[in-house]
Biopython code that builds the backbone (N, CA, C, O; Angstrom):
import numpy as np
from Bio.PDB.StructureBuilder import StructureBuilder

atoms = [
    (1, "UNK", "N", (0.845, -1.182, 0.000)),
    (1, "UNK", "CA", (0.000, 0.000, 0.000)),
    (1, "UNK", "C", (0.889, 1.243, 0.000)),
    (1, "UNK", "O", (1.871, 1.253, 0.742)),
    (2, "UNK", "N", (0.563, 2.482, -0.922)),
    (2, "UNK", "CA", (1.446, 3.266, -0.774)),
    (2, "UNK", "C", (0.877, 4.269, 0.133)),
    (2, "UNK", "O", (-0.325, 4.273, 0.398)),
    (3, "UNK", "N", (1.709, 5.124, 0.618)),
    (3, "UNK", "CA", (1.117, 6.217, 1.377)),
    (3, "UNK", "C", (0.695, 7.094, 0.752)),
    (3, "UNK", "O", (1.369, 7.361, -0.243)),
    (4, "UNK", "N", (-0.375, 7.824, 0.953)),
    (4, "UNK", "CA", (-1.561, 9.296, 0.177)),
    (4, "UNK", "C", (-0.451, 10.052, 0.258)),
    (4, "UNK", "O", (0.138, 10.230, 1.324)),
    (5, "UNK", "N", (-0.006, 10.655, -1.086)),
    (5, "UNK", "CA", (1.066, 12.069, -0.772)),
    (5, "UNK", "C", (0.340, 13.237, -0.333)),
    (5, "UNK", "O", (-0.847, 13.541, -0.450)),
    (6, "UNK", "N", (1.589, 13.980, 0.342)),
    (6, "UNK", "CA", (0.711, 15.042, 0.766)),
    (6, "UNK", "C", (0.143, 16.195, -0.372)),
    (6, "UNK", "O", (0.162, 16.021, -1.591)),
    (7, "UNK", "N", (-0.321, 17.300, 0.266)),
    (7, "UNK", "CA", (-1.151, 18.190, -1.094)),
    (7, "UNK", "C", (0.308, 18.720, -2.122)),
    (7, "UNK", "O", (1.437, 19.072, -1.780)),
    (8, "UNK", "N", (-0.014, 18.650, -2.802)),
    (8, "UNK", "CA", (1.089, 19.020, -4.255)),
    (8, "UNK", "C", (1.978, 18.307, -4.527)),
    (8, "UNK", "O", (2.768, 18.665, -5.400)),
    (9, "UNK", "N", (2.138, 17.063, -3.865)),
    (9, "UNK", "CA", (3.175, 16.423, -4.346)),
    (9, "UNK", "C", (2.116, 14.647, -4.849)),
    (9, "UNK", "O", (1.255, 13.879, -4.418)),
    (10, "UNK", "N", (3.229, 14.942, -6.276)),
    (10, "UNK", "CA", (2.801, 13.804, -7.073)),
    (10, "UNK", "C", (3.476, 12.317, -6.641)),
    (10, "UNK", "O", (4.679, 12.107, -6.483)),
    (11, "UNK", "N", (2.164, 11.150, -6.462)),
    (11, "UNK", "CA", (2.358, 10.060, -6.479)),
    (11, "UNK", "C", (2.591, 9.080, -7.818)),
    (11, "UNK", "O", (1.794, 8.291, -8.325)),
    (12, "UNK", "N", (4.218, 9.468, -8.288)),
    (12, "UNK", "CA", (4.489, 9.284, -9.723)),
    (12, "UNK", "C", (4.342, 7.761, -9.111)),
    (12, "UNK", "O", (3.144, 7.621, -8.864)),
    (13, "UNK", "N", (4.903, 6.826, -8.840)),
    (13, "UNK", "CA", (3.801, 5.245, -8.291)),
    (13, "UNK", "C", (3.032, 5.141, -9.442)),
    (13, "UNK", "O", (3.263, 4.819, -10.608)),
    (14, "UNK", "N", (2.056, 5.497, -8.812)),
    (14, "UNK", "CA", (0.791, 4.742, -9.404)),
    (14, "UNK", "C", (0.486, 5.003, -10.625)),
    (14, "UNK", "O", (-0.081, 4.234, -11.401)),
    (15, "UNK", "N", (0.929, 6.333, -10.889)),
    (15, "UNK", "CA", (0.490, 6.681, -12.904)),
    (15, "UNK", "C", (1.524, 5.777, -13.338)),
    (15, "UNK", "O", (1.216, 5.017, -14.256)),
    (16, "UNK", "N", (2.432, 5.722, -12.968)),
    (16, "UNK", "CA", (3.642, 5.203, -13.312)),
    (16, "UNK", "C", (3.395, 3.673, -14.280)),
    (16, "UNK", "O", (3.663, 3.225, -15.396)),
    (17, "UNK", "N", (2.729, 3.281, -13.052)),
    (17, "UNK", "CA", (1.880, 1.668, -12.980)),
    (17, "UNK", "C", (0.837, 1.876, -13.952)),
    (17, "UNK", "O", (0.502, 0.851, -14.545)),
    (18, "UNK", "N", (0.334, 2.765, -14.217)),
    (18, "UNK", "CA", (-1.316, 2.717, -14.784)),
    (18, "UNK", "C", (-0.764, 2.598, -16.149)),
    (18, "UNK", "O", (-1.252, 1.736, -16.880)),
    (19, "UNK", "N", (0.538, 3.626, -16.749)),
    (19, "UNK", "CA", (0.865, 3.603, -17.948)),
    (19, "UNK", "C", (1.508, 2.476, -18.140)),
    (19, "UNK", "O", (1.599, 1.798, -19.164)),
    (20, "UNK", "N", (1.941, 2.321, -17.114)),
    (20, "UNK", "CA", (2.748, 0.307, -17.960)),
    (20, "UNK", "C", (1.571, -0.569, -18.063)),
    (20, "UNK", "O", (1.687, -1.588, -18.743)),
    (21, "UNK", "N", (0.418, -0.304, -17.462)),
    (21, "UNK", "CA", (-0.616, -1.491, -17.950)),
    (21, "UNK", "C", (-1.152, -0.984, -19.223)),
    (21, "UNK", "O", (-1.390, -1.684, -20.207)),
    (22, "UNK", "N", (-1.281, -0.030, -19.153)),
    (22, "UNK", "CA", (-2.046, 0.628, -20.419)),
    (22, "UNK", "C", (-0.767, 0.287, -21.753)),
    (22, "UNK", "O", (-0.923, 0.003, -22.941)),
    (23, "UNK", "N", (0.074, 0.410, -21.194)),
    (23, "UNK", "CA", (1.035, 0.038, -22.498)),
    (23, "UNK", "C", (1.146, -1.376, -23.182)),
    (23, "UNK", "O", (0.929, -1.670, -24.357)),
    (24, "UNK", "N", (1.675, -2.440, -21.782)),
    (24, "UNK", "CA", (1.331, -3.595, -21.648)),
    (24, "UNK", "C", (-0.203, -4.251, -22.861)),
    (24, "UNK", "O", (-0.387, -5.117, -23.716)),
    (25, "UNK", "N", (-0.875, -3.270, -22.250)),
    (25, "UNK", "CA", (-2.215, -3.391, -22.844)),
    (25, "UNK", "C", (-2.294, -2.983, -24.651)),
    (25, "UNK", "O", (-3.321, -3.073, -25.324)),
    (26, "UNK", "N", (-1.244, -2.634, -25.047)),
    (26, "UNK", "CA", (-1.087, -1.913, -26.415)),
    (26, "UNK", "C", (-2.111, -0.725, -26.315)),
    (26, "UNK", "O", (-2.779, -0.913, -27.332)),
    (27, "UNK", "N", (-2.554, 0.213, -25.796)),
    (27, "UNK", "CA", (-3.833, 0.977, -26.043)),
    (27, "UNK", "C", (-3.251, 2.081, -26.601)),
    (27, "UNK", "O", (-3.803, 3.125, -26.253)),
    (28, "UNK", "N", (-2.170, 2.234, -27.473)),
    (28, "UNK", "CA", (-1.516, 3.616, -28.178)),
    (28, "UNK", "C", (-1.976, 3.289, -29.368)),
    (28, "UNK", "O", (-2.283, 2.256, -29.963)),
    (29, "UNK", "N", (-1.932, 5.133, -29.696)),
    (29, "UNK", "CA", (-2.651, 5.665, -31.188)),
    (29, "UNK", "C", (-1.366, 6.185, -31.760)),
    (29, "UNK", "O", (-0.677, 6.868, -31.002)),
    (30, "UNK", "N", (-1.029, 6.015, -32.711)),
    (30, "UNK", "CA", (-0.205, 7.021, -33.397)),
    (30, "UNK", "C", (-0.806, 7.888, -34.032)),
    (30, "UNK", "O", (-1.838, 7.774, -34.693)),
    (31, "UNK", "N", (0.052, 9.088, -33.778)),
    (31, "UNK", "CA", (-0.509, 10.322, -34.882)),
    (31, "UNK", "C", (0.384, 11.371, -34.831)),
    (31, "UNK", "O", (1.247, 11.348, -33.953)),
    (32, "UNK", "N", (0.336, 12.251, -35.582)),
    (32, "UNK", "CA", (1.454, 13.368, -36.352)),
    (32, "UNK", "C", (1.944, 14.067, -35.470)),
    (32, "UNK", "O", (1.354, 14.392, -34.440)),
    (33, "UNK", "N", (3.186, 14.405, -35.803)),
    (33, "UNK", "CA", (3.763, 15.717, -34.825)),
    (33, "UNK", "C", (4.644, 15.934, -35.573)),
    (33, "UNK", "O", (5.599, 15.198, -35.820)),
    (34, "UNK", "N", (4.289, 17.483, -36.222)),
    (34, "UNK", "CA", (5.004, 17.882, -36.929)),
    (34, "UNK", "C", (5.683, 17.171, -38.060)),
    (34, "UNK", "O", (6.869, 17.497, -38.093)),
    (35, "UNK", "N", (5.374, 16.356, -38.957)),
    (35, "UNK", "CA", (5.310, 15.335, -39.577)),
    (35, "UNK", "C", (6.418, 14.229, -39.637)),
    (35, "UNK", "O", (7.155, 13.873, -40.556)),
    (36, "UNK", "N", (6.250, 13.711, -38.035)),
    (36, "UNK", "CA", (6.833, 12.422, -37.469)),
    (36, "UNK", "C", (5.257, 11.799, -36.949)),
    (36, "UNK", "O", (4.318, 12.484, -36.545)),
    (37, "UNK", "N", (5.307, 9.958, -37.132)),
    (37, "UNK", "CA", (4.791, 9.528, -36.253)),
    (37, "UNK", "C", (5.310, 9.009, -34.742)),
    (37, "UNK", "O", (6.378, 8.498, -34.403)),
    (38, "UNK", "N", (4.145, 9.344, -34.004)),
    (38, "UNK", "CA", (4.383, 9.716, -32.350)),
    (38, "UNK", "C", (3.479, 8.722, -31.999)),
    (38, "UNK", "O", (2.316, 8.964, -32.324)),
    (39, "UNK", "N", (3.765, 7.265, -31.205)),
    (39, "UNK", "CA", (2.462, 7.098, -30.049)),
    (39, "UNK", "C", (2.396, 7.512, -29.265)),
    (39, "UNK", "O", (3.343, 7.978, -28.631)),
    (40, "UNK", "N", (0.678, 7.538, -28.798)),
    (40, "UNK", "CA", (0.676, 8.071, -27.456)),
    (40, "UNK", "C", (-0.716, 7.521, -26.990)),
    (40, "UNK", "O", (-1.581, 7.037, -27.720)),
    (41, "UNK", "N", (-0.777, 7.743, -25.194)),
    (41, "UNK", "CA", (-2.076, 7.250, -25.305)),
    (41, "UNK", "C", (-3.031, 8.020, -25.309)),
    (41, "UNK", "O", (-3.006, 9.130, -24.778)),
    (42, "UNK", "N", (-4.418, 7.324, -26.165)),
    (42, "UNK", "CA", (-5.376, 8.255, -25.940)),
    (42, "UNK", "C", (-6.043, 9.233, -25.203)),
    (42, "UNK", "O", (-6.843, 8.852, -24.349)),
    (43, "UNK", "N", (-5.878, 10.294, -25.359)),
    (43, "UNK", "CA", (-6.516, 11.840, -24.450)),
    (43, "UNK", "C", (-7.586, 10.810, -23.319)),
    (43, "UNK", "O", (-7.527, 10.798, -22.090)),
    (44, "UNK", "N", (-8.230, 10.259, -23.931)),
    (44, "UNK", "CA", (-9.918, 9.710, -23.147)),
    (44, "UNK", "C", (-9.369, 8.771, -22.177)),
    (44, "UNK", "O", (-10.198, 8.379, -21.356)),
    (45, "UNK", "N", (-7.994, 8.233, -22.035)),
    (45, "UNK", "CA", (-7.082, 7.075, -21.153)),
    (45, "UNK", "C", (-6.404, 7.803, -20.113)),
    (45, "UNK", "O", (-6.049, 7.200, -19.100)),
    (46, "UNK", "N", (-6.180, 9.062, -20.254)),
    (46, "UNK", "CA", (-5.516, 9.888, -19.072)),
    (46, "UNK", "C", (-5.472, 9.321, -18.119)),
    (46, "UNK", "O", (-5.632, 8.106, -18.231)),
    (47, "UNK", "N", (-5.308, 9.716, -17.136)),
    (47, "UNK", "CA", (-5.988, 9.860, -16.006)),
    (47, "UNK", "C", (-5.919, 11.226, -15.540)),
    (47, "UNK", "O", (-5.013, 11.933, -15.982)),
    (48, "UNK", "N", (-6.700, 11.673, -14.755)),
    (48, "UNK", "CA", (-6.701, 13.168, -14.238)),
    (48, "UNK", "C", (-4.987, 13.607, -13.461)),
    (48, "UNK", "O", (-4.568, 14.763, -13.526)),
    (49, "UNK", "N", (-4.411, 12.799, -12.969)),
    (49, "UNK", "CA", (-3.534, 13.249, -12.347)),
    (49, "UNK", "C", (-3.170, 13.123, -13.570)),
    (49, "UNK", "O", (-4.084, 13.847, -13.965)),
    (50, "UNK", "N", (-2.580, 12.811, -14.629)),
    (50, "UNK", "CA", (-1.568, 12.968, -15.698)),
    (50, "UNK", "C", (-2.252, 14.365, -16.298)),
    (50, "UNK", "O", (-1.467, 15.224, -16.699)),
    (51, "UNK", "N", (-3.595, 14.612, -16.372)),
    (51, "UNK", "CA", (-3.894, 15.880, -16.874)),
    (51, "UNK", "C", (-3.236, 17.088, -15.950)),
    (51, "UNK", "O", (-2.725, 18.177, -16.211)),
    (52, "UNK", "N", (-3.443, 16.518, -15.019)),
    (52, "UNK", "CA", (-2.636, 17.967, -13.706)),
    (52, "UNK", "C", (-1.124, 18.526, -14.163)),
    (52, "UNK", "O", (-0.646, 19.658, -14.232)),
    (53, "UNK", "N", (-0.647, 17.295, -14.419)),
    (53, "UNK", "CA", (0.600, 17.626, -14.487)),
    (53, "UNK", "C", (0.927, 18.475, -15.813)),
    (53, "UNK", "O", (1.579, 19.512, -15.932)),
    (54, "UNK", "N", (0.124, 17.536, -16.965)),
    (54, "UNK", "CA", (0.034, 18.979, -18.247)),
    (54, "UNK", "C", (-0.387, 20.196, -17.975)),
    (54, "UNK", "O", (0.179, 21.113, -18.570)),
    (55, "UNK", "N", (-1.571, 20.550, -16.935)),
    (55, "UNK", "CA", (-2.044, 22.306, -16.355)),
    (55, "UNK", "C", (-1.122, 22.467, -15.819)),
    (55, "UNK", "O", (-1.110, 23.689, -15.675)),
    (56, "UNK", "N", (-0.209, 22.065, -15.351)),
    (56, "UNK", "CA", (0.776, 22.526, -14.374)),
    (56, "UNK", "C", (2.201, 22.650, -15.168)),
    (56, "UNK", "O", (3.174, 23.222, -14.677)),
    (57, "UNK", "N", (2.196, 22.196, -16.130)),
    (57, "UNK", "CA", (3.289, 22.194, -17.172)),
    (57, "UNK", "C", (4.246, 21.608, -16.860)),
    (57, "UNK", "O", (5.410, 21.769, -17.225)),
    (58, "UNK", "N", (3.891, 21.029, -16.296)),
    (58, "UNK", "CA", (5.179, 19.584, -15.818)),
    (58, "UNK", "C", (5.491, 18.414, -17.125)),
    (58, "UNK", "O", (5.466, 17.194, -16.964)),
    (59, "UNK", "N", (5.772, 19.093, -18.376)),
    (59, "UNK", "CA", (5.625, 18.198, -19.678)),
    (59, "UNK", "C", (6.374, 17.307, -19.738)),
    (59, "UNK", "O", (6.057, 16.380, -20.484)),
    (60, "UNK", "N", (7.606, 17.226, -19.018)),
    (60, "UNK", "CA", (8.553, 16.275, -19.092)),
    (60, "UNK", "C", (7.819, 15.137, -18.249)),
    (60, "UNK", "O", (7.380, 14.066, -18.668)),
    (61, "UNK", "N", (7.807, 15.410, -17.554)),
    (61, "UNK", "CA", (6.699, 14.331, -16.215)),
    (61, "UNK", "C", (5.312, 14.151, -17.160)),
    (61, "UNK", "O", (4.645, 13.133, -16.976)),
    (62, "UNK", "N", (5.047, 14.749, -17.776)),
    (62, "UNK", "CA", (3.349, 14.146, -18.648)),
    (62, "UNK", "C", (3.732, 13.056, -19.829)),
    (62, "UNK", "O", (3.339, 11.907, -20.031)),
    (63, "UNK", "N", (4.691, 13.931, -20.539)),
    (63, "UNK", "CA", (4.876, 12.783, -21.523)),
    (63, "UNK", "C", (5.357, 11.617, -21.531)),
    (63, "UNK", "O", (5.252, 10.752, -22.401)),
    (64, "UNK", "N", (6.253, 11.577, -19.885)),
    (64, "UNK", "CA", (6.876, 10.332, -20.007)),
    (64, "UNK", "C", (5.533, 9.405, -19.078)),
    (64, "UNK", "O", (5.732, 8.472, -18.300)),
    (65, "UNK", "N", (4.437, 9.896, -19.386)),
    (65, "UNK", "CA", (3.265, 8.904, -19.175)),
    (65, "UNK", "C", (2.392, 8.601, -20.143)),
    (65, "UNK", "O", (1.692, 7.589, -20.151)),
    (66, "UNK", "N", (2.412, 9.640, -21.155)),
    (66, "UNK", "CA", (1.093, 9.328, -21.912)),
    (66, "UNK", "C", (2.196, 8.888, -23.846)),
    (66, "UNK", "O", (1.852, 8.405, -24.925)),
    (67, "UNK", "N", (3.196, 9.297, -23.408)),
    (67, "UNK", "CA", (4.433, 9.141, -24.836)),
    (67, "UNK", "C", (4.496, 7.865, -24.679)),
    (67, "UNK", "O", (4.517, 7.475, -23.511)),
    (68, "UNK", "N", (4.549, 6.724, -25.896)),
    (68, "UNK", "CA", (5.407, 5.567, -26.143)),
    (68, "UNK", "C", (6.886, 5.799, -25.402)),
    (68, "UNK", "O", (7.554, 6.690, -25.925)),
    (69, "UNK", "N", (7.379, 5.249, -24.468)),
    (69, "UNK", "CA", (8.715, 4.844, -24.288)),
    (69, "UNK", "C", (9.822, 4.854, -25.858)),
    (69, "UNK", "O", (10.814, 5.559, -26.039)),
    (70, "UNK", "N", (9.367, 4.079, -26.575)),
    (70, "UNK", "CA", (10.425, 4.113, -27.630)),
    (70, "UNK", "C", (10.151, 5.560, -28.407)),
    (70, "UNK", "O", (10.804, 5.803, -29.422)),
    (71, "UNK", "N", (9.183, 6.505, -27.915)),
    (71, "UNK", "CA", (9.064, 7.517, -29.465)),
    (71, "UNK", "C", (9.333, 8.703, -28.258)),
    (71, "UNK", "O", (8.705, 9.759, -28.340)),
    (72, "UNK", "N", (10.073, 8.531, -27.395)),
    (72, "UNK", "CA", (10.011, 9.853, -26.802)),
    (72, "UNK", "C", (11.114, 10.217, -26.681)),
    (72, "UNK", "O", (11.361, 10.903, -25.689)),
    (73, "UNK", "N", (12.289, 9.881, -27.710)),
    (73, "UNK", "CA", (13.431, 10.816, -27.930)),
    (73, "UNK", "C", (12.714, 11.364, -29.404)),
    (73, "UNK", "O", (12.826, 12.566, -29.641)),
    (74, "UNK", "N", (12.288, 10.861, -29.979)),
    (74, "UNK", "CA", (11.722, 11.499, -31.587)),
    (74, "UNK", "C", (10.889, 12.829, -30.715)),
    (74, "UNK", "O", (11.259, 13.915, -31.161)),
    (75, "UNK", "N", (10.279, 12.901, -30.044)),
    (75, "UNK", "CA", (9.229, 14.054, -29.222)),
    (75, "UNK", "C", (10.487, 15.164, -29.095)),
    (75, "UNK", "O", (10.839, 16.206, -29.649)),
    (76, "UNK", "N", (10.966, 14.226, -27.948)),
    (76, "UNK", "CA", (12.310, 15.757, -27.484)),
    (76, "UNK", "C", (13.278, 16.259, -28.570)),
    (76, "UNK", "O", (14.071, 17.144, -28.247)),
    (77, "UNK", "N", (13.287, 15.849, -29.645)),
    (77, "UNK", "CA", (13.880, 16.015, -31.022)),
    (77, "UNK", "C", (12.842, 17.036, -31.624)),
    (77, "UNK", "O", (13.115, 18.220, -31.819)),
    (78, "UNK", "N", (12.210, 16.736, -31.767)),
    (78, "UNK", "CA", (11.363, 17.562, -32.566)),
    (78, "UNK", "C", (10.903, 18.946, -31.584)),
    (78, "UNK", "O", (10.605, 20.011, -32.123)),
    (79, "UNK", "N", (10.893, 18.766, -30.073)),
    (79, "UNK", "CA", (10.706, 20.106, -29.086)),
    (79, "UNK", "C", (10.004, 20.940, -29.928)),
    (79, "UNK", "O", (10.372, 21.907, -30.595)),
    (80, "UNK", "N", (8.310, 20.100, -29.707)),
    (80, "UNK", "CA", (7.227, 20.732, -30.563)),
    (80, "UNK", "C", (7.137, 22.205, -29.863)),
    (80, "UNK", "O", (7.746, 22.494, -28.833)),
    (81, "UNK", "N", (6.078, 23.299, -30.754)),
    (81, "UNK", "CA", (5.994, 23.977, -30.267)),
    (81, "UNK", "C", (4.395, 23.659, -29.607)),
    (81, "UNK", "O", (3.834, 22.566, -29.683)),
    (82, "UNK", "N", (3.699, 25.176, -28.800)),
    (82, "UNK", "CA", (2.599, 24.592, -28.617)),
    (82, "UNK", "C", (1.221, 24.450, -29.290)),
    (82, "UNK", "O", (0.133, 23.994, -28.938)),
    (83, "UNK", "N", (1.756, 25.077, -30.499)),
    (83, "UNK", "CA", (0.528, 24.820, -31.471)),
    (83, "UNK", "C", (0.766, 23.595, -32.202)),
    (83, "UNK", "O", (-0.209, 23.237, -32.862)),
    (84, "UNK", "N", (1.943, 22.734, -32.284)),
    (84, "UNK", "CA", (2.272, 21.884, -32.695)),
    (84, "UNK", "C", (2.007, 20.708, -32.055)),
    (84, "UNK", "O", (1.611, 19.722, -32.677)),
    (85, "UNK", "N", (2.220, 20.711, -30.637)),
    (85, "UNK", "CA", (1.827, 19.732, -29.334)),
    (85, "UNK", "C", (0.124, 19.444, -29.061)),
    (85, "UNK", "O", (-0.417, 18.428, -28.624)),
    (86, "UNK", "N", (-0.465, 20.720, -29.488)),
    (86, "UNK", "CA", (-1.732, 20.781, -29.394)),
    (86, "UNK", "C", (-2.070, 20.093, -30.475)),
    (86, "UNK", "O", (-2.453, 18.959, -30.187)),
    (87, "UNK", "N", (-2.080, 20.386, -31.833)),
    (87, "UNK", "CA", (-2.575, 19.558, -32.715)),
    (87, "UNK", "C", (-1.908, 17.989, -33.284)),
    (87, "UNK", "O", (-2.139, 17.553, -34.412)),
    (88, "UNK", "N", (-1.144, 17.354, -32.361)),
    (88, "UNK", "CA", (-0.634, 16.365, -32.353)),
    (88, "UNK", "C", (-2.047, 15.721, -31.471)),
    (88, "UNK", "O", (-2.789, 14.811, -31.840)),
    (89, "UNK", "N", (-2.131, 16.688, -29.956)),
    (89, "UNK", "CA", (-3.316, 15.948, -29.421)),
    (89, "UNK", "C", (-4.313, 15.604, -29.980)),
    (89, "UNK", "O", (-4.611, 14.416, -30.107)),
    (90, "UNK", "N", (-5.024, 16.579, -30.424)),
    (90, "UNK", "CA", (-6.084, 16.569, -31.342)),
    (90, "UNK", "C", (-6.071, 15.319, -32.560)),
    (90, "UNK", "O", (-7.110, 14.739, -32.876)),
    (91, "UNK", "N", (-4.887, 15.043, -33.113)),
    (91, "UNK", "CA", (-4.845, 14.064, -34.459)),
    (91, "UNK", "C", (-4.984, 12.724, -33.426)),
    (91, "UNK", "O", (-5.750, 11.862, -33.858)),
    (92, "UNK", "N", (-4.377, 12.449, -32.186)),
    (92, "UNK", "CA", (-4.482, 11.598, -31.223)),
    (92, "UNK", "C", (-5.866, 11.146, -31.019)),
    (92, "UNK", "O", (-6.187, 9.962, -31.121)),
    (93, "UNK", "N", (-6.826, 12.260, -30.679)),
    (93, "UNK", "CA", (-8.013, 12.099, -30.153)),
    (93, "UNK", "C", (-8.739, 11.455, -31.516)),
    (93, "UNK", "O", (-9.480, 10.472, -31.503)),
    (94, "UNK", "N", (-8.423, 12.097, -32.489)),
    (94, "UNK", "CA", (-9.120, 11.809, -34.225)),
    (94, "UNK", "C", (-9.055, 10.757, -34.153)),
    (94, "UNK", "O", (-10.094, 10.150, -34.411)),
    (95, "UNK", "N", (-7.572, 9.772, -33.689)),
    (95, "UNK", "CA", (-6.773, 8.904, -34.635)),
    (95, "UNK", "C", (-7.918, 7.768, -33.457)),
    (95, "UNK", "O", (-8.416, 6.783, -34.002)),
    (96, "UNK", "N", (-8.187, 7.975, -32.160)),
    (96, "UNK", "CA", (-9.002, 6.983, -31.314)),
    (96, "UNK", "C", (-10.600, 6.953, -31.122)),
    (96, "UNK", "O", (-11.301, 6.340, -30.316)),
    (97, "UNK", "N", (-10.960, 7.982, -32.324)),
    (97, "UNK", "CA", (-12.326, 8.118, -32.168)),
    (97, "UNK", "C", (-13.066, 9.412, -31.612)),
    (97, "UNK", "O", (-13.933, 10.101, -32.151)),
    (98, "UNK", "N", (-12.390, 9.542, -30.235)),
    (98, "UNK", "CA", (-12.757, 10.843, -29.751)),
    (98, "UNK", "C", (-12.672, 12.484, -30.200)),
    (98, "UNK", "O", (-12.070, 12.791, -31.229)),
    (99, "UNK", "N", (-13.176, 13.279, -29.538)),
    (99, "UNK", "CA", (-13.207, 14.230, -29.923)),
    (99, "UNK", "C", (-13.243, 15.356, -28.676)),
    (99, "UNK", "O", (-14.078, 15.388, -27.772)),
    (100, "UNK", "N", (-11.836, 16.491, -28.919)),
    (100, "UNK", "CA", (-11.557, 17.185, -28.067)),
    (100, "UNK", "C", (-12.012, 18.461, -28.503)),
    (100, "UNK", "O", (-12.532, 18.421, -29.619)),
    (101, "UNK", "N", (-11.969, 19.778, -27.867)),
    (101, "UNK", "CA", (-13.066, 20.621, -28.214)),
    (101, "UNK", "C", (-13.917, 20.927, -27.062)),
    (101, "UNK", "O", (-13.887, 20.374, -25.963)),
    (102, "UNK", "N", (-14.952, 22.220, -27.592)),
    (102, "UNK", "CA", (-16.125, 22.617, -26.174)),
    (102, "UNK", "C", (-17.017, 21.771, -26.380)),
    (102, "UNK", "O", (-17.237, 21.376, -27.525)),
    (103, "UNK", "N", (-17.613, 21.382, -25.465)),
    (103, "UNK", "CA", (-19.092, 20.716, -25.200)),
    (103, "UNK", "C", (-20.084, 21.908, -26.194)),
    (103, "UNK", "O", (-19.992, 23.113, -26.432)),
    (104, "UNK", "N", (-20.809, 21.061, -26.488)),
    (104, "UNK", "CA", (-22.007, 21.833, -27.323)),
    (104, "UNK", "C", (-23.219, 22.539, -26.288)),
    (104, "UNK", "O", (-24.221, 23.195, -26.573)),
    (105, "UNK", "N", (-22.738, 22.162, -25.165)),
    (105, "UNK", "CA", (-23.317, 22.947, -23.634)),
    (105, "UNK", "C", (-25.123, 22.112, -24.279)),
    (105, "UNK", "O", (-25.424, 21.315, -25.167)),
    (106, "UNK", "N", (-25.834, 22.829, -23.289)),
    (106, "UNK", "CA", (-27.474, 22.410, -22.658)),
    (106, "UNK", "C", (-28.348, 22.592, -24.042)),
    (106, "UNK", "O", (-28.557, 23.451, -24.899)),
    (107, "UNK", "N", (-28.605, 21.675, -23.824)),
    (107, "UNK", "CA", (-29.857, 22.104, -25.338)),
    (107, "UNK", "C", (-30.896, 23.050, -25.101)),
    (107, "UNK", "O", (-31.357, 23.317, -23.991)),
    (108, "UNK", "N", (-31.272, 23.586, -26.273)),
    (108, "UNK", "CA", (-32.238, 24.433, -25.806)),
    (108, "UNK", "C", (-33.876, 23.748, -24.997)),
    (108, "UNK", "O", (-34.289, 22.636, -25.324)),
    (109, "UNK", "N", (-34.538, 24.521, -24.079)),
    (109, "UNK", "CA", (-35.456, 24.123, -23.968)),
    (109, "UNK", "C", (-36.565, 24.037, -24.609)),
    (109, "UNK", "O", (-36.970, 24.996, -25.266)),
    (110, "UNK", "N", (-37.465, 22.510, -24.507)),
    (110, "UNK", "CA", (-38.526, 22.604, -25.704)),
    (110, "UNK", "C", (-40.180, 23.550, -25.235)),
    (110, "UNK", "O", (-41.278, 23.545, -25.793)),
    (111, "UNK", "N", (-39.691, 24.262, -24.012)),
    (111, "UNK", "CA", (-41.197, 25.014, -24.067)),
    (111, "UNK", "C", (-40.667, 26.449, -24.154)),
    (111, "UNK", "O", (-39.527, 26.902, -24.263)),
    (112, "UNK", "N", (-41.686, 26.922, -24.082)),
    (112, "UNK", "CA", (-41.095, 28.020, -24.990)),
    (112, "UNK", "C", (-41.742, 29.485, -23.597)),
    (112, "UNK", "O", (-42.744, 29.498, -22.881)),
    (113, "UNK", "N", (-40.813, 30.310, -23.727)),
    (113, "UNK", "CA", (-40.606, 31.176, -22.765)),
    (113, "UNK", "C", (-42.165, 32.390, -23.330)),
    (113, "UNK", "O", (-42.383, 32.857, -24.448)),
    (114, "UNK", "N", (-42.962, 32.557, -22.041)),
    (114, "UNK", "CA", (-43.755, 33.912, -22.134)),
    (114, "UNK", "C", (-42.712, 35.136, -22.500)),
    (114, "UNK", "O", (-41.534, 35.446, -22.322)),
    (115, "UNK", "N", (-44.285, 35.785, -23.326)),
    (115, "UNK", "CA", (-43.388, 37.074, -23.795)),
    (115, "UNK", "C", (-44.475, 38.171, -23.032)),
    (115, "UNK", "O", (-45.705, 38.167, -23.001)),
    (116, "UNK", "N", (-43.500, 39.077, -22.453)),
    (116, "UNK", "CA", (-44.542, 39.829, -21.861)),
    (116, "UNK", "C", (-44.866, 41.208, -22.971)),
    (116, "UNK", "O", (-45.738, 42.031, -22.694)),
]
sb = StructureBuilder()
sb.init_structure("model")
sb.init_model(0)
sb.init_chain("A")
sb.init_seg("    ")
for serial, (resi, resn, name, xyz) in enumerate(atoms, 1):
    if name == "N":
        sb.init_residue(resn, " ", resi, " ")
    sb.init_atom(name, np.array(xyz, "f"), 0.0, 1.0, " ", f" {name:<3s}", serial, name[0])
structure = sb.get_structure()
């Protein structure tokens, strides 16, 4: 059992673990970066703590969770930029089905509002 880290500090452990099963598991997409192919795992496979660490810009610590092991000297080679990193995600999300982007938010309602 590991111990709960305290607040701000990352329990690299367990993502650690989650990405070797997920790898184990083959669940990588390849898709473009800057026109190299890159695996990685799917945006929708995260886990939230691996998203933290991208808001927090801890990229070296993100990618070496969600990057293929073998394609992540081709990544630090190429030292995308961030419009480049971004639409690598995006071809990622394409390449697994999903789709990143705003929510299309609340539908409208079907009764219809008094007019005074």
């Amino acid at each position: 059992m590991h111990p709960t880290p305290e607040p701000g500090e990352q329990d690299v452990d367990e993502p650690q673990a989650t990405a070797a099963e997920i790898e184990a598991e083959g669940e990588y997409v390849t898709a473009d970066l800057a026109g190299e192919d890159v695996r990685i795992i799917p945006p929708g496979s995260w886990r939230a703590s691996w998203q933290a660490l991208l808001n927090q810009g801890q990229l070296a610590a993100f990618t070496d969770l969600v990057i293929h092991p073998d394609d992540l000297d081709v990544f630090w080679e190429i030292d995308p930029t961030n419009t480049e990193f971004y639409e690598f995600i995006e071809d990622a999300a394409r390449q697994s089905g999903e789709s990143l982007g705003k929510s299309p938010g609340p539908g409208r309602s079907s009764r219809r509002t008094r007019r005074r």
